[in-house]
N, C-alpha and C positions, 0 to 999 in steps of 0.2 A: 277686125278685132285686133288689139295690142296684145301685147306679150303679156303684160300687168292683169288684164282683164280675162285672159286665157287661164293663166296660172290659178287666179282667184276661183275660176270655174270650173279645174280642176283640181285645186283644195275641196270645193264643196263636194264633189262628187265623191271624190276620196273618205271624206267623213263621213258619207252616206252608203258607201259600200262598206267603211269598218262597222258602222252598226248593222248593215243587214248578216253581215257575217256572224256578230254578236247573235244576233236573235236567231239565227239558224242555228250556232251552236247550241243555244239554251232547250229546240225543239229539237235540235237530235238528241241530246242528251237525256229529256224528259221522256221521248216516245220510246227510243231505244233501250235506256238501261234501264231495268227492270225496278232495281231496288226505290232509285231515284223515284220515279213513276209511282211507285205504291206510297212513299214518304210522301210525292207532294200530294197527292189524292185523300190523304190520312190527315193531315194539316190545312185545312181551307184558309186556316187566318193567317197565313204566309200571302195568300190570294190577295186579302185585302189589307194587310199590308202593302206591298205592293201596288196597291191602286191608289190608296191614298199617297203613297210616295209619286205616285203617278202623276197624280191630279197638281199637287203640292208645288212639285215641280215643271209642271204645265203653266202652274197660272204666275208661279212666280218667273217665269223667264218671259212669260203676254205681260206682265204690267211693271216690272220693274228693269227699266231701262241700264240700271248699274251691272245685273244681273246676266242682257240678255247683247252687253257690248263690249265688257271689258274683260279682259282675259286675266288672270284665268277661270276666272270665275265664270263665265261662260262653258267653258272646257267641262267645269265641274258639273255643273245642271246638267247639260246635255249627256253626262256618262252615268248620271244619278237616274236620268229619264231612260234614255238608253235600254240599261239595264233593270230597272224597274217596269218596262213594255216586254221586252224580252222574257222575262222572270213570268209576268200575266202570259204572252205567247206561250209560254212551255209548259203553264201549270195549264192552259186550255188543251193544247197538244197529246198533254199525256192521259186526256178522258176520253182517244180513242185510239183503234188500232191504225198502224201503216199499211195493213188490206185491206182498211174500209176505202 
């Protein structure tokens, strides 16, 4: 393996470890802080907002090549997706307890 092809595959990992962080912070924040947790449980159409930004963003980085190669626009979608999975992770999160 080159040095070129090493870096690239640990850029990708890198991107993929700042979003799992992202979505863990979104589920501790939901599970743990109380106020948070009753707000988003009280608000369902946050939920699906969130999905349709979900989805939106899914299908526009599968079919549109501009979208899913050229920076930064790429950069953009993926932190709109990102954060819009995370946002559904933590509003699912906070419908139970951390001793179940």
């Amino acid at each position: 393996m080159n040095l070129e092809a090493f870096l690239a595959l640990f850029l990708a990992f890198d991107v993929y470890k700042g979003q799992l962080s992202i979505s863990l912070g979104f589920i501790a924040l939901f599970l743990y802080h109380e106020p948070t947790g009753k707000w988003v449980r009280s608000h369902p159409e946050m939920w699906w907002i969130a999905l349709i930004l979900l989805f939106v963003t899914l299908i526009a980085m599968a079919c549109c090549t501009n979208v899913r190669r050229k920076a930064p626009m790429n950069f953009i979608f993926l932190g709109l997706f990102t954060l819009a999975q995370s946002f559904m992770l933590g509003v699912m999160a906070s419908n139970f307890r951390s001793e179940e």
